[in-house]
C-alpha positions in Angstrom: 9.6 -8.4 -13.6 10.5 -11.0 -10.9 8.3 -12.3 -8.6 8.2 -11.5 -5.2 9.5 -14.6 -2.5 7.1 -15.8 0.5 7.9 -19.1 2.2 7.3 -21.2 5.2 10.0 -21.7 7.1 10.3 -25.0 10.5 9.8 -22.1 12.7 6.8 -20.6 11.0 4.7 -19.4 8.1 4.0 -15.9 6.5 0.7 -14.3 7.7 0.5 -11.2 5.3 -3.3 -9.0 5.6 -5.3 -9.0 2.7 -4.6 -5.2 2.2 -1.0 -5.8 2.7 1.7 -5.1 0.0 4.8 -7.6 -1.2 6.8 -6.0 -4.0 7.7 -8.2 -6.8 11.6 -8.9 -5.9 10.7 -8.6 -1.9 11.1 -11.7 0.1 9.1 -12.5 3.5 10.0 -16.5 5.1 8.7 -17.5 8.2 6.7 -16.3 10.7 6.1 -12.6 9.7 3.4 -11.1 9.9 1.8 -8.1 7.7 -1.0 -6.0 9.2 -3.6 -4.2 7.1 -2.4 -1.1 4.7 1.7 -3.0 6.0 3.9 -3.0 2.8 7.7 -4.6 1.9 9.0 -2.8 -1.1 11.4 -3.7 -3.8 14.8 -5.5 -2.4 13.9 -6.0 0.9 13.8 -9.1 3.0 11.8 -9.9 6.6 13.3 -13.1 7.5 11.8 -14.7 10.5 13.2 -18.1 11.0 14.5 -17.9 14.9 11.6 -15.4 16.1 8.7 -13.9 15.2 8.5 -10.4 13.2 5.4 -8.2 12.6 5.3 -5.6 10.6 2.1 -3.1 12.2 -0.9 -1.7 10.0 0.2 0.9 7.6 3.9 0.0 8.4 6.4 0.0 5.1 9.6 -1.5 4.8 11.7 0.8 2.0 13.5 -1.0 -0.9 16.7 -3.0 0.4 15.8 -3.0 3.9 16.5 -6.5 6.0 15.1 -7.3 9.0 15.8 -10.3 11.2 14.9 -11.7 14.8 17.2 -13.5 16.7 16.0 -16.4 19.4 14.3 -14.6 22.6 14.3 -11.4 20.9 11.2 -10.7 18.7 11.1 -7.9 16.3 7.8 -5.6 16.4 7.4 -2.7 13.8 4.5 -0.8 15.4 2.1 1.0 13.2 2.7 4.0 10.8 6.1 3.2 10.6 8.9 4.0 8.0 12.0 1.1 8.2 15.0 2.6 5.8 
């Protein structure tokens, strides 16, 4: 199975909770970040390299999903949340 892509981008770095979950084939760059029980599933892709994303405890991103910030516009996913 492929592996699952997390990478720093010049704007920021990945900070993904311990209890967080990154599905092989799910990419997260830049400055995301996971809360506890917060999960990315197969496909998807939180790319933060203009703004900041965070992705709130016991959030999941379904398979596919993107998500992407754009400068002065940060994206928050609050908790218990279901993206797709």
């Amino acid at each position: 199975m492929a592996d699952n892509y997390i990478a720093q981008l010049p704007f920021g770095a990945p900070k993904i909770d311990d209890e967080a979950f990154v599905a092989p084939t799910a990419v997260v760059v830049g400055a995301v970040t996971m809360g506890p029980r917060a999960s990315i599933w197969y496909g998807a892709v939180a790319r933060a390299d203009h703004e900041t994303i965070e992705i709130g405890e016991g959030s999941n991103v379904q398979d596919g999903c993107t998500l992407h910030s754009d400068p002065g516009f940060p994206l928050v996913v609050g908790r218990n949340v279901t993206v797709g």
